[in-house]
VMD Tcl script that builds the backbone (N, CA, C; Angstrom):
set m [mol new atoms 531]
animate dup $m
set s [atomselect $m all]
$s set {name element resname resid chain x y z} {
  {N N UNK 1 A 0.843 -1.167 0.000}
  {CA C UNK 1 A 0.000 0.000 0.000}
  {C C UNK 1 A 0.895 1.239 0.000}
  {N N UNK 2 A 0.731 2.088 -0.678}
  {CA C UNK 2 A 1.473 3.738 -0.765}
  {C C UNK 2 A 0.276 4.658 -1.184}
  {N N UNK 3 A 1.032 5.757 -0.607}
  {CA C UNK 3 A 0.399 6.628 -1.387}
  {C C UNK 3 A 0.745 7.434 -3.014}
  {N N UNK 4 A -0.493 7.060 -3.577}
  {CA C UNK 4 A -0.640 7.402 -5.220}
  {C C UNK 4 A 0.283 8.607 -5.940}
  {N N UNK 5 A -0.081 9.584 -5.167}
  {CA C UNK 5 A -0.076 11.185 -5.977}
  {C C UNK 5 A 0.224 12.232 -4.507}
  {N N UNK 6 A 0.746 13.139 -5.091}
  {CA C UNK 6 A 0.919 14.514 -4.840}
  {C C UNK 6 A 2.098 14.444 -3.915}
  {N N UNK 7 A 2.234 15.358 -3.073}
  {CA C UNK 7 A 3.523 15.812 -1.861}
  {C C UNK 7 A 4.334 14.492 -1.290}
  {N N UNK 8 A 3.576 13.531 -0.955}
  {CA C UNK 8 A 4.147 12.082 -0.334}
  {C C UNK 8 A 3.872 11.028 -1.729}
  {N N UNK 9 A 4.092 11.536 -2.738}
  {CA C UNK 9 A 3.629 9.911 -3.988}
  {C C UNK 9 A 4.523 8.876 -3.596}
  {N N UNK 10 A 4.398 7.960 -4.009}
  {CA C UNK 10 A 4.966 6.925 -4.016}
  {C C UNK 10 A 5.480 6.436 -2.182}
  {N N UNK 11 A 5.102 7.462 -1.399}
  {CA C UNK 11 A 5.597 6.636 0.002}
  {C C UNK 11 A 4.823 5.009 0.541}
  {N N UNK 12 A 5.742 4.455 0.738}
  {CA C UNK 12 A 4.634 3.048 0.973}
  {C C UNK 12 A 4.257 3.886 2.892}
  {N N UNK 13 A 2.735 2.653 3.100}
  {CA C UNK 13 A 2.178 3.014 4.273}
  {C C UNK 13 A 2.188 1.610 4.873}
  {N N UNK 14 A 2.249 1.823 6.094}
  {CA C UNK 14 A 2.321 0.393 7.197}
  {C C UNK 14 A 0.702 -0.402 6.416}
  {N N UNK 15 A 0.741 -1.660 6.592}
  {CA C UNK 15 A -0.369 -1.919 6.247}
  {C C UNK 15 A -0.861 -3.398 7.008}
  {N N UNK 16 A -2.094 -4.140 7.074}
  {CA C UNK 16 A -2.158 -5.487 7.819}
  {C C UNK 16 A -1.395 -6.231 7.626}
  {N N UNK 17 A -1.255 -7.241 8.146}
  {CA C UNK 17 A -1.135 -8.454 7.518}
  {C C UNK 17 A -2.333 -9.482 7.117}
  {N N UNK 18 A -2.066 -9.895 6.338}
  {CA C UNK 18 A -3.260 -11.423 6.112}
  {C C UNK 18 A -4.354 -10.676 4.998}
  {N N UNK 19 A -5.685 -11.182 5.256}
  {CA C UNK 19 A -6.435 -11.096 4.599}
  {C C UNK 19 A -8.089 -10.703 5.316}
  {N N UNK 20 A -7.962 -10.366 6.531}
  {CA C UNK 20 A -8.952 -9.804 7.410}
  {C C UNK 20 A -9.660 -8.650 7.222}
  {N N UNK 21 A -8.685 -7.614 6.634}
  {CA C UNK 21 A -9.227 -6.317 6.116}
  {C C UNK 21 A -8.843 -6.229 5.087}
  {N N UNK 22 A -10.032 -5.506 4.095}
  {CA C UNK 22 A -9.793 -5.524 2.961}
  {C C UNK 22 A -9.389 -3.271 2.581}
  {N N UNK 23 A -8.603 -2.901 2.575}
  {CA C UNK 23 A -8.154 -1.989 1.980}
  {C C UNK 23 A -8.707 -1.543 0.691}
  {N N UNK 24 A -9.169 -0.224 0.362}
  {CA C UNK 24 A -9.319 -0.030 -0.691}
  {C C UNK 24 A -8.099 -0.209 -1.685}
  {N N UNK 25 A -8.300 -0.615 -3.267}
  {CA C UNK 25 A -7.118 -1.447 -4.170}
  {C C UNK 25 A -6.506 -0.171 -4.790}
  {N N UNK 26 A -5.620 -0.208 -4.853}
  {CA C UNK 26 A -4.485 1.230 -5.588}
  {C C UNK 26 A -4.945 1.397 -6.684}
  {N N UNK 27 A -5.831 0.607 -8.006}
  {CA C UNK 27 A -6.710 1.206 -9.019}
  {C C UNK 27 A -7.543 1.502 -8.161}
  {N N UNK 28 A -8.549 1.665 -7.430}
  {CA C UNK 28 A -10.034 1.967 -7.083}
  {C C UNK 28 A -9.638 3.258 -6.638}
  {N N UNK 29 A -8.689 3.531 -5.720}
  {CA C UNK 29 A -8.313 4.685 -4.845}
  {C C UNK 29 A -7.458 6.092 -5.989}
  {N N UNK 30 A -6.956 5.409 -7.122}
  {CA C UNK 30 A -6.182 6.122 -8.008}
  {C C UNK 30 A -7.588 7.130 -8.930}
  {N N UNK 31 A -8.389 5.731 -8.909}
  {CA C UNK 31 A -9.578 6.344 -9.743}
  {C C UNK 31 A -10.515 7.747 -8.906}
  {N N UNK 32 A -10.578 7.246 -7.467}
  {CA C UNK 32 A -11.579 8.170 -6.789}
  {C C UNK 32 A -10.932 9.250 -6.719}
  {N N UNK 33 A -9.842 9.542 -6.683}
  {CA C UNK 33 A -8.933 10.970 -6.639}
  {C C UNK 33 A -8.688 11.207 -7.540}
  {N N UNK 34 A -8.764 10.955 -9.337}
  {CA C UNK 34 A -8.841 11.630 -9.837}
  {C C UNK 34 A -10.462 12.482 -10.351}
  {N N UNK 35 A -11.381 11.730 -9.453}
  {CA C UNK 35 A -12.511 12.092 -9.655}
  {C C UNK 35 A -12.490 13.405 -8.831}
  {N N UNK 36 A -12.043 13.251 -7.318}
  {CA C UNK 36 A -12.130 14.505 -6.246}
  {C C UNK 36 A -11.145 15.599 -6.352}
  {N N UNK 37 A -10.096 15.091 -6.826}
  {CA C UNK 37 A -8.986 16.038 -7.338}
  {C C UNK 37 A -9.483 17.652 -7.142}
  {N N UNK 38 A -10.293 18.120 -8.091}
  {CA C UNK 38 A -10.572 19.599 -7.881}
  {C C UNK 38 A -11.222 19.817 -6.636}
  {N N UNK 39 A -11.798 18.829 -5.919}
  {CA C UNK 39 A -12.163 19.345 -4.717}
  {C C UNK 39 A -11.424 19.155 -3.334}
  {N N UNK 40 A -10.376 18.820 -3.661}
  {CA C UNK 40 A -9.033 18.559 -2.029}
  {C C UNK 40 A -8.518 19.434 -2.399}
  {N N UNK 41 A -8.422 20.680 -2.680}
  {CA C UNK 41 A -7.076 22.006 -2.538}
  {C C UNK 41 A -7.804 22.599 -1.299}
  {N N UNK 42 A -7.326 22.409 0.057}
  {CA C UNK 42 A -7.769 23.408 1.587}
  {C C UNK 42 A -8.673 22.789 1.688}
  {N N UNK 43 A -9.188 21.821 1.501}
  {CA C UNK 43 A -10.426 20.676 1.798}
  {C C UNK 43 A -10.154 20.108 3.441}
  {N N UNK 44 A -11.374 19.885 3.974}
  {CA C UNK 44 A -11.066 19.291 5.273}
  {C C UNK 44 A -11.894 18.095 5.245}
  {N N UNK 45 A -11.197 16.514 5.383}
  {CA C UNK 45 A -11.764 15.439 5.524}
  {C C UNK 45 A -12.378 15.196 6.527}
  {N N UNK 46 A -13.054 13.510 6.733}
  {CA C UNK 46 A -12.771 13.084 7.741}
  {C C UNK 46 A -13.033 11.413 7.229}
  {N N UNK 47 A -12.356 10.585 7.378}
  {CA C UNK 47 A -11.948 9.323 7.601}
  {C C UNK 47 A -12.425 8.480 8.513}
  {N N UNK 48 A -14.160 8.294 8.216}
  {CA C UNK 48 A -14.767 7.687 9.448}
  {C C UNK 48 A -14.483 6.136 9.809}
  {N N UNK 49 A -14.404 5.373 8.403}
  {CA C UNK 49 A -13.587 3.972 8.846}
  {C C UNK 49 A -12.235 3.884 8.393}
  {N N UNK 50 A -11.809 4.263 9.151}
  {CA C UNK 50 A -10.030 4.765 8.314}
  {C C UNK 50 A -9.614 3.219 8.052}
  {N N UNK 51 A -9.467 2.486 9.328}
  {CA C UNK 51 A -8.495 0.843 8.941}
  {C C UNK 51 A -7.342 1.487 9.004}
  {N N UNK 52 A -6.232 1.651 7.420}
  {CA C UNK 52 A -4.844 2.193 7.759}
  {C C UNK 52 A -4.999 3.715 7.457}
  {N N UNK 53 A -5.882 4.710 7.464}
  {CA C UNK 53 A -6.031 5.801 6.821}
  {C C UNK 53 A -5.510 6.299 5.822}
  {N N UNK 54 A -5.552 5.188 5.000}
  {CA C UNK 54 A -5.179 5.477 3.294}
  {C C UNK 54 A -5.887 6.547 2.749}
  {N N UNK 55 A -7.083 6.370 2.912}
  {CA C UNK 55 A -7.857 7.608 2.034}
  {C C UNK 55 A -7.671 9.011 2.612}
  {N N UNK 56 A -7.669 8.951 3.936}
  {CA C UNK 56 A -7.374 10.504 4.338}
  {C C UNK 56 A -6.065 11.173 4.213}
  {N N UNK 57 A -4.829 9.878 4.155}
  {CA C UNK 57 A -3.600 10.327 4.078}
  {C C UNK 57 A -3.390 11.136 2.429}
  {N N UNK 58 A -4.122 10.144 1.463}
  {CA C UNK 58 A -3.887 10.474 0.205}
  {C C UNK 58 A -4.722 11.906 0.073}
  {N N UNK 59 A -5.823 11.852 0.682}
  {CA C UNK 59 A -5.962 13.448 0.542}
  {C C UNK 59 A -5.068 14.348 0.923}
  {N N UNK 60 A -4.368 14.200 1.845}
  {CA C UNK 60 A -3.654 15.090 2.429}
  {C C UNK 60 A -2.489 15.190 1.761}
  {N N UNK 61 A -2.282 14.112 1.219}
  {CA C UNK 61 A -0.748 14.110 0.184}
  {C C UNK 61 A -1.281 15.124 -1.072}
  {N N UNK 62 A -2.925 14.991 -1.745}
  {CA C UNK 62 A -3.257 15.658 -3.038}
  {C C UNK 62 A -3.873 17.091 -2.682}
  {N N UNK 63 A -3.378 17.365 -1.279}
  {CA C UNK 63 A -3.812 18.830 -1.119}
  {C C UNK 63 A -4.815 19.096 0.294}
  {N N UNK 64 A -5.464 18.340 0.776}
  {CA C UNK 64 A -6.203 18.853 1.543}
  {C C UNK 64 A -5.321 19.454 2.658}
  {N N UNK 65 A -5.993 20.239 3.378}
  {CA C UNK 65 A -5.989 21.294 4.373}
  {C C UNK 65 A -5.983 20.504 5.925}
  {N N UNK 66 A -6.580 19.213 6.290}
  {CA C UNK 66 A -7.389 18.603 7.302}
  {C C UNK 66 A -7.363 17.579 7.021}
  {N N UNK 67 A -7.514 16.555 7.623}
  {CA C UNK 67 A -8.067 15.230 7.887}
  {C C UNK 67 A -8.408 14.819 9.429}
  {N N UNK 68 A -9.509 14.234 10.069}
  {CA C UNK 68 A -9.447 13.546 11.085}
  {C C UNK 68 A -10.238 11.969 10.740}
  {N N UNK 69 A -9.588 11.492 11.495}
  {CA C UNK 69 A -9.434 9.987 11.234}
  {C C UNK 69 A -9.900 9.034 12.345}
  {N N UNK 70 A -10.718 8.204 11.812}
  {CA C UNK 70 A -11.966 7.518 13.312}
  {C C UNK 70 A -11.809 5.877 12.610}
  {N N UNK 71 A -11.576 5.054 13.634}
  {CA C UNK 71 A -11.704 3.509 13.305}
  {C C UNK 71 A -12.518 3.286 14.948}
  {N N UNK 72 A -13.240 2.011 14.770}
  {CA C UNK 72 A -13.376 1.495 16.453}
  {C C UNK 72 A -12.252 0.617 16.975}
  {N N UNK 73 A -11.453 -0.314 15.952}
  {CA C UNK 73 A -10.407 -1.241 15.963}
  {C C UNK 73 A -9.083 -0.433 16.492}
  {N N UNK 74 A -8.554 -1.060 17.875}
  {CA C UNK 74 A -7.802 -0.417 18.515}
  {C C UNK 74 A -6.602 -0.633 17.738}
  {N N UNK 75 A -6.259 -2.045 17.161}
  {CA C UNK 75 A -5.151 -1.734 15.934}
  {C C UNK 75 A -5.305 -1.333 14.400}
  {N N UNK 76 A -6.292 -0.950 14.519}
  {CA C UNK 76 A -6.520 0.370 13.093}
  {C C UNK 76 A -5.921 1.289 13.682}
  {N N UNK 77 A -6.570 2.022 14.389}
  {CA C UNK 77 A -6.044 3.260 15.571}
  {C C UNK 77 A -4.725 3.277 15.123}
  {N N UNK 78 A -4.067 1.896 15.501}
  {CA C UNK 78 A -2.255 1.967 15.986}
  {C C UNK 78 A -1.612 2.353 14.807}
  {N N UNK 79 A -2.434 1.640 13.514}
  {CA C UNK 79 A -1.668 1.261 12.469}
  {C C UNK 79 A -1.853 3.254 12.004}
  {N N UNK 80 A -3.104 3.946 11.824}
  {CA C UNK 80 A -3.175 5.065 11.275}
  {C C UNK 80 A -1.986 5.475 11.816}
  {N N UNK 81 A -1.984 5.769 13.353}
  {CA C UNK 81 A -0.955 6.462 13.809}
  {C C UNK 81 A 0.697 6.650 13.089}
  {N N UNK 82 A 0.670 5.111 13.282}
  {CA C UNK 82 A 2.146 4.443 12.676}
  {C C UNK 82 A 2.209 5.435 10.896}
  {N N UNK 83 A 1.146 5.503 10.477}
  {CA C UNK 83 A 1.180 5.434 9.111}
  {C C UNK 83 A 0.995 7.484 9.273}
  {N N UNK 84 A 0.613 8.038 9.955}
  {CA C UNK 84 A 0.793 9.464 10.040}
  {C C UNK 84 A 2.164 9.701 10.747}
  {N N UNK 85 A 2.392 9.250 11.487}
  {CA C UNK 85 A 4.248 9.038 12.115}
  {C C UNK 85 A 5.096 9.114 10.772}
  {N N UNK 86 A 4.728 8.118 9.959}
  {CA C UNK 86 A 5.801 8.046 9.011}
  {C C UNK 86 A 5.940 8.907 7.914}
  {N N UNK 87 A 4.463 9.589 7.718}
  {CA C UNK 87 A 4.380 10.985 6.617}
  {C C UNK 87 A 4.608 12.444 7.179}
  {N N UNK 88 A 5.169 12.193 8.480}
  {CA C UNK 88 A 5.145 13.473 9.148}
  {C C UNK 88 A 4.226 14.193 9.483}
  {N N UNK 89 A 3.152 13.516 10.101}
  {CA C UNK 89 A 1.741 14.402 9.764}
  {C C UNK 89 A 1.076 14.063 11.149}
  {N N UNK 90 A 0.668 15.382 11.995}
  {CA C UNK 90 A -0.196 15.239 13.212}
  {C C UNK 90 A -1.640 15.689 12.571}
  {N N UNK 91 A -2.458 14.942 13.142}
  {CA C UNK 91 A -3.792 15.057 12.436}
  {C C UNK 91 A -4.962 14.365 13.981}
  {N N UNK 92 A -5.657 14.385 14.179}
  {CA C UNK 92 A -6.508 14.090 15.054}
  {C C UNK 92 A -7.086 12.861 14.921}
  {N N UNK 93 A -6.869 11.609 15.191}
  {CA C UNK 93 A -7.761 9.919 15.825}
  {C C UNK 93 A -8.546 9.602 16.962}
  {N N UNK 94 A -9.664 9.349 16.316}
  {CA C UNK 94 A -10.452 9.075 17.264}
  {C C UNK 94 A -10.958 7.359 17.107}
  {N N UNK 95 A -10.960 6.711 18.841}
  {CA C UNK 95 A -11.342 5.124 18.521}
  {C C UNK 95 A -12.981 5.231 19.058}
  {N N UNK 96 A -13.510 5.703 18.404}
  {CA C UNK 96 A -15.022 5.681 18.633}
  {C C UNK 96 A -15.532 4.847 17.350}
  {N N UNK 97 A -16.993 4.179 18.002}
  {CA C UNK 97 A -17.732 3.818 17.335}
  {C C UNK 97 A -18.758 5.234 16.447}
  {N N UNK 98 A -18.527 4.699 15.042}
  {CA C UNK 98 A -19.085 6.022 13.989}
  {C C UNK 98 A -19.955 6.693 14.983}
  {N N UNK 99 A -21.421 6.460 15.103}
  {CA C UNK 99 A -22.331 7.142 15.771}
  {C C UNK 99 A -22.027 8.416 16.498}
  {N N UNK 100 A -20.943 8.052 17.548}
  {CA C UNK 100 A -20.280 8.462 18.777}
  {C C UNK 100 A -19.458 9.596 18.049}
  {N N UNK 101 A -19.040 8.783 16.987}
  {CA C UNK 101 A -17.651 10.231 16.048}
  {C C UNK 101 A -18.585 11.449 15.572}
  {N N UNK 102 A -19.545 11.239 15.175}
  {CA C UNK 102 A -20.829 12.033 13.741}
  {C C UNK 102 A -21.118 12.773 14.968}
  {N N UNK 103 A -21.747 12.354 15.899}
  {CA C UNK 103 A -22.080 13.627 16.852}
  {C C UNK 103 A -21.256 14.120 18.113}
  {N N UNK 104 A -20.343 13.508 18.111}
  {CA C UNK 104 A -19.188 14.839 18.722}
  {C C UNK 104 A -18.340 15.343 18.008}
  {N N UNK 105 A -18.145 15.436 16.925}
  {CA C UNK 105 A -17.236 16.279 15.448}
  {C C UNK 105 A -17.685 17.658 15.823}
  {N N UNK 106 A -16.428 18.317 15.722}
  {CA C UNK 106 A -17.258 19.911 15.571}
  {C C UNK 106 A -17.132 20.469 14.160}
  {N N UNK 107 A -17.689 21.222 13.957}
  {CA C UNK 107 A -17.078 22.304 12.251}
  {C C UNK 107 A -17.655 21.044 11.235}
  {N N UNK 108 A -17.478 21.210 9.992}
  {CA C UNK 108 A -18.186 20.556 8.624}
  {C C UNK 108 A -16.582 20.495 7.828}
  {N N UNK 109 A -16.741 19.919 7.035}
  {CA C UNK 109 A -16.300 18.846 6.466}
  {C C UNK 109 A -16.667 18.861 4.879}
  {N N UNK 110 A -15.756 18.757 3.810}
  {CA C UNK 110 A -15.439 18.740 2.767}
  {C C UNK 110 A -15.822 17.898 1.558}
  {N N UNK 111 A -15.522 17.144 2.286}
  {CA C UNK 111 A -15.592 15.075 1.838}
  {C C UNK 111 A -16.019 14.471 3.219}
  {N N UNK 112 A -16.161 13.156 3.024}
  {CA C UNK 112 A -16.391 12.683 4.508}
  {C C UNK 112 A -16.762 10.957 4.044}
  {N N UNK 113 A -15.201 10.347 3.813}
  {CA C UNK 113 A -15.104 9.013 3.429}
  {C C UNK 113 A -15.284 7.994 4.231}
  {N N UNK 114 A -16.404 7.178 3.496}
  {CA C UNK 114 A -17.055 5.687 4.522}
  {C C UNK 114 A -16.526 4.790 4.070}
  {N N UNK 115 A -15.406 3.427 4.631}
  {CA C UNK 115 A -15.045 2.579 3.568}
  {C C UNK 115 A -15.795 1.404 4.825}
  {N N UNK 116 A -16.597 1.412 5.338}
  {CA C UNK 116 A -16.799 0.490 6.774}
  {C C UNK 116 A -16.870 -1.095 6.164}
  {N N UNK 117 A -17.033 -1.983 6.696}
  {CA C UNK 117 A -16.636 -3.308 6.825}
  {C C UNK 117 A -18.299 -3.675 5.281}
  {N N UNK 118 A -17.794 -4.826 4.546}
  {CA C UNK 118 A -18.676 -4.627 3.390}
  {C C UNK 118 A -20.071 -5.293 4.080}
  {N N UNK 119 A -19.527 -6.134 5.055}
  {CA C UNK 119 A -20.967 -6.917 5.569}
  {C C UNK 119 A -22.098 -6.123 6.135}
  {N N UNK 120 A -21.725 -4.858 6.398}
  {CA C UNK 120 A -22.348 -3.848 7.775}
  {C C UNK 120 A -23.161 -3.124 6.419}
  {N N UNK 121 A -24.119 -2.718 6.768}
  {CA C UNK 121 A -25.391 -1.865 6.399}
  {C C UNK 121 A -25.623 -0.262 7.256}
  {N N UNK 122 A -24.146 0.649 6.977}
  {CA C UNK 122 A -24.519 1.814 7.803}
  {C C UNK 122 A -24.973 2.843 7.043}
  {N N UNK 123 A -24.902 2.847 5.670}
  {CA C UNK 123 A -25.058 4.060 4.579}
  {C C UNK 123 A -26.097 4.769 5.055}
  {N N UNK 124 A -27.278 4.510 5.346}
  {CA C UNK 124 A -28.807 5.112 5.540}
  {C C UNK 124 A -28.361 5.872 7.018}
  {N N UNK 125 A -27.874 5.533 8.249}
  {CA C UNK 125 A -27.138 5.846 9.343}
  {C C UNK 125 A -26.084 7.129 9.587}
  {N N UNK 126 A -24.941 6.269 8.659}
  {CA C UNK 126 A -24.455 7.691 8.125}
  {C C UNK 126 A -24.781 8.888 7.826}
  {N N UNK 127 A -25.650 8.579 6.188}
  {CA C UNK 127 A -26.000 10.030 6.248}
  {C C UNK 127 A -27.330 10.448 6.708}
  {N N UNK 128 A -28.179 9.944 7.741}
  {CA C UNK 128 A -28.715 10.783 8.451}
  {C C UNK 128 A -28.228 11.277 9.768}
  {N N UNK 129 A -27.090 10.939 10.340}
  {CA C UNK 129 A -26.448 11.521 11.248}
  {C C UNK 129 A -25.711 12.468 10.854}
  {N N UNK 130 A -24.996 12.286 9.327}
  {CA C UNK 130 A -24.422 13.435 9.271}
  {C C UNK 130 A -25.417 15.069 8.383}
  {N N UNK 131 A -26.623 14.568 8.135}
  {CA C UNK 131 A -27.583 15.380 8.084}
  {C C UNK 131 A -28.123 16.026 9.129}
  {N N UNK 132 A -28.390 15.743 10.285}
  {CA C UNK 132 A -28.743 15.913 11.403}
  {C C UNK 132 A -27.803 16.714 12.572}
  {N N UNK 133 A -26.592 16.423 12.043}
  {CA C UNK 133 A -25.598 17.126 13.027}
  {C C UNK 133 A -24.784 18.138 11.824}
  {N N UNK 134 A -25.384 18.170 10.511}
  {CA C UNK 134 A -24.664 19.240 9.688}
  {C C UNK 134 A -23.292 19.755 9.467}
  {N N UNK 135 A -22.881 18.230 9.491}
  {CA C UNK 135 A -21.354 17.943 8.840}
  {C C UNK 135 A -20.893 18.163 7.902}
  {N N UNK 136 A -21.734 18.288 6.161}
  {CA C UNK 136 A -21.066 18.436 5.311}
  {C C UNK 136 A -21.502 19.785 5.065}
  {N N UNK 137 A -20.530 20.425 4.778}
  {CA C UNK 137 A -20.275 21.540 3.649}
  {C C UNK 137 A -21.336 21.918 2.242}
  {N N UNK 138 A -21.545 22.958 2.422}
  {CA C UNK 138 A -22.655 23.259 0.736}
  {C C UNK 138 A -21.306 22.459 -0.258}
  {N N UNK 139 A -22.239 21.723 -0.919}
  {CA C UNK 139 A -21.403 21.401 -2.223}
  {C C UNK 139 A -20.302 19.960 -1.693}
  {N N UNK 140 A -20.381 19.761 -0.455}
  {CA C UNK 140 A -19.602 18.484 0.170}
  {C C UNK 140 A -20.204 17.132 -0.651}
  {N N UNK 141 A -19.652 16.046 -0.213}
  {CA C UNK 141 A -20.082 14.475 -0.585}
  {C C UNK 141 A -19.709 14.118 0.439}
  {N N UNK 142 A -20.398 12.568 0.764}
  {CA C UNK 142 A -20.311 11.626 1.124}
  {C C UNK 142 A -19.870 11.003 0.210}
  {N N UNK 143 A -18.158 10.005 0.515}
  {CA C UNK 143 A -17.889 8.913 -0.500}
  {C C UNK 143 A -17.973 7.690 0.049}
  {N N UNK 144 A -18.902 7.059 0.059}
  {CA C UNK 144 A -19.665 6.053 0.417}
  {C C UNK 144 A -19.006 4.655 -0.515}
  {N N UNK 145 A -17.972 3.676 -0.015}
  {CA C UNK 145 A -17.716 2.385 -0.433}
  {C C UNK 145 A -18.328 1.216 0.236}
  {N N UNK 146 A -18.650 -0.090 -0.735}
  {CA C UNK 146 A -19.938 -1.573 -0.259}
  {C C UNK 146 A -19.463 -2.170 -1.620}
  {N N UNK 147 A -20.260 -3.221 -0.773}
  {CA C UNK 147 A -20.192 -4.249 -2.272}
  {C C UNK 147 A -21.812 -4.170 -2.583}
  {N N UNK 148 A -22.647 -3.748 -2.218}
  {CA C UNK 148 A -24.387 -3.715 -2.248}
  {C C UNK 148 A -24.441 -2.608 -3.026}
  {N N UNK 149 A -25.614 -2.251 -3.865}
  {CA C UNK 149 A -26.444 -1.239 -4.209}
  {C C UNK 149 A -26.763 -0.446 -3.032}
  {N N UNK 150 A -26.538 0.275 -2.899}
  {CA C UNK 150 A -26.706 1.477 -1.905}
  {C C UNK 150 A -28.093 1.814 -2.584}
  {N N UNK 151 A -29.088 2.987 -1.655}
  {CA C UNK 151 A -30.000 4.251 -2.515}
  {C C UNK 151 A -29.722 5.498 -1.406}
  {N N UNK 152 A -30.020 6.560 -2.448}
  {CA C UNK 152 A -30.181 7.540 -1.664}
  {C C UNK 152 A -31.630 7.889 -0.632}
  {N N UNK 153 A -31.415 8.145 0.669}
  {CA C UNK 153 A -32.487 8.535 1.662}
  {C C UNK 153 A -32.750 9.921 1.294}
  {N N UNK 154 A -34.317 10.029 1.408}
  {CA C UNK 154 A -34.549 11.559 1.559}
  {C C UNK 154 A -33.392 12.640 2.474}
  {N N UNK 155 A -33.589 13.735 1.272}
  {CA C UNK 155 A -32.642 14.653 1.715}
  {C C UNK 155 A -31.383 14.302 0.737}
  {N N UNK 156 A -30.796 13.351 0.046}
  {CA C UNK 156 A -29.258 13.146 -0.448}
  {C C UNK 156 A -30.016 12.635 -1.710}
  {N N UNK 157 A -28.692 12.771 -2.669}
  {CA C UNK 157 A -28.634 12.150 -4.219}
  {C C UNK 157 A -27.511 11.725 -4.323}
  {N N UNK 158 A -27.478 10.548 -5.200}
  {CA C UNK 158 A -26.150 9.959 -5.402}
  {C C UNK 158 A -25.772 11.076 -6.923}
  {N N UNK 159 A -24.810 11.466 -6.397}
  {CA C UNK 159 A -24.377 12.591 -7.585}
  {C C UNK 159 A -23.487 11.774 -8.695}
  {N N UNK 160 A -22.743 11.040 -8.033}
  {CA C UNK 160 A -22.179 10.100 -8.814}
  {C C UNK 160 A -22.154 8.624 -8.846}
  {N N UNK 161 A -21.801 7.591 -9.543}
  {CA C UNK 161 A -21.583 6.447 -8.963}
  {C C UNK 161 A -20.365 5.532 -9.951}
  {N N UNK 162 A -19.607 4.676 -9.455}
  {CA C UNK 162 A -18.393 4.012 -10.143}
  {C C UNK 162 A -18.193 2.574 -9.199}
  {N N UNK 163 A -18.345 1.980 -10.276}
  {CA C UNK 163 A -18.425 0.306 -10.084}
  {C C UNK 163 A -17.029 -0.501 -10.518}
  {N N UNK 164 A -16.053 -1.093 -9.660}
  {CA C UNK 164 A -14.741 -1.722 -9.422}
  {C C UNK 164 A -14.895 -3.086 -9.539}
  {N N UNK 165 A -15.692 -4.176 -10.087}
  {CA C UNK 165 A -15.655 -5.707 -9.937}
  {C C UNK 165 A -16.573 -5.978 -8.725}
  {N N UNK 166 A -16.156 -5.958 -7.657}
  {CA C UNK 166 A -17.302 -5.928 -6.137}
  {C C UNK 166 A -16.953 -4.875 -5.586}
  {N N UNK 167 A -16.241 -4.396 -5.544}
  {CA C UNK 167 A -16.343 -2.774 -5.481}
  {C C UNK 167 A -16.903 -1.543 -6.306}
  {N N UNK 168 A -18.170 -1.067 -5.076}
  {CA C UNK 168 A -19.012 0.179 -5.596}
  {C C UNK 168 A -18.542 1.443 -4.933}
  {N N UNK 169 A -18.421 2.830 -5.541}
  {CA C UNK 169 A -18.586 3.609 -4.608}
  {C C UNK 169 A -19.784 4.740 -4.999}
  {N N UNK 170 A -20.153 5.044 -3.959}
  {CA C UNK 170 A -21.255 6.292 -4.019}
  {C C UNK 170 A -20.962 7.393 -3.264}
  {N N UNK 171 A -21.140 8.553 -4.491}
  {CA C UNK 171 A -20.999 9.994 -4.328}
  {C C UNK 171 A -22.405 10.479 -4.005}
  {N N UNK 172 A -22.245 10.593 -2.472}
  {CA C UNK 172 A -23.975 11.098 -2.073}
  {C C UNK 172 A -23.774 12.688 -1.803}
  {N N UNK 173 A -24.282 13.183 -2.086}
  {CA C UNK 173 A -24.469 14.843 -2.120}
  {C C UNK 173 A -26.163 15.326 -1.023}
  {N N UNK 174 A -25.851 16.128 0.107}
  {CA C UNK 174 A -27.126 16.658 -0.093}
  {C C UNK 174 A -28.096 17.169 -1.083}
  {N N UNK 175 A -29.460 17.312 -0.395}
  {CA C UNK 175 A -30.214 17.644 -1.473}
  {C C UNK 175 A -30.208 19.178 -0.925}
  {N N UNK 176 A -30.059 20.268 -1.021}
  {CA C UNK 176 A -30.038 21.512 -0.096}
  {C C UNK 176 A -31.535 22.225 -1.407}
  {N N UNK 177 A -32.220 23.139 -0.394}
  {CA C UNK 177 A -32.390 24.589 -1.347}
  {C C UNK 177 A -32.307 25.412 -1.213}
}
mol reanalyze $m
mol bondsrecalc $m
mol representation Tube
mol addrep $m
């Protein structure tokens, strides 16, 4: 695992061992940033199932401003750390369960990447917590990764969508007026 593009390219990142967690794949992750690209210059993330915080690191390598980074797995936790240690980068971890993260976050948020475990059903959860506690930004997404058909809940639209083999991801956008 490394990171793709920008300030840190090519740095490799600590990563599991085995086959327990599945990481987003260096095509899937190459693809979603060149999709977000114009929107990480001073962007502020947040990395709600980080695992090794690949996705928030690579933002931060392609420009963003912010990242904070949330797993419940006390060696996710270790490993982000390890893996912000090694890019030089202090950034804020939290080992809360999502719920617990969405409503004690303060300030809004840019992007706000879900890669959570494929078996778990939190999409509908997600973004009504983060509707409810008014996390994203006018013009923000939710980047929502599963192996399921997701839909959008009242209030959100999938603005975009891009399909990887069993990997889906969904670009959910509020619906604002």
């Amino acid at each position: 695992m490394r990171i793709i593009a920008g300030k840190r390219r090519g740095r490799k990142l600590a990563a599991f061992g085995g086959y327990s967690i599945r990481p987003t794949p260096d095509r899937v992750k190459e693809s979603l940033f060149q999709i977000l690209q114009s929107r990480l210059a001073g962007a502020r993330v947040l990395d709600l199932f980080a695992g090794t915080g690949a996705l928030g690191l690579e933002a931060l390598s392609r420009g963003a401003e912010d990242a904070v980074f949330n797993d419940t797995d006390a060696a996710s936790v270790a490993l982000i750390k390890k893996n912000l240690a090694l890019l030089e980068e202090r950034r804020t971890v939290y080992t809360l369960p999502f719920e617990t993260c969405l409503t004690r976050l303060g300030g809004q948020f840019d992007l706000i990447f879900c890669d959570p475990p494929y078996k778990e059903t939190y999409c509908g959860k997600v973004l009504e917590i983060v509707a409810a506690q008014r996390l994203l930004k006018a013009g923000g997404l939710v980047v929502y990764e599963s192996e399921r058909e997701e839909t959008a809940p009242a209030g959100w639209q999938i603005s975009d969508f891009r399909s990887y083999g069993r990997t889906k991801v969904f670009f959910f956008s509020e619906d604002r007026l």
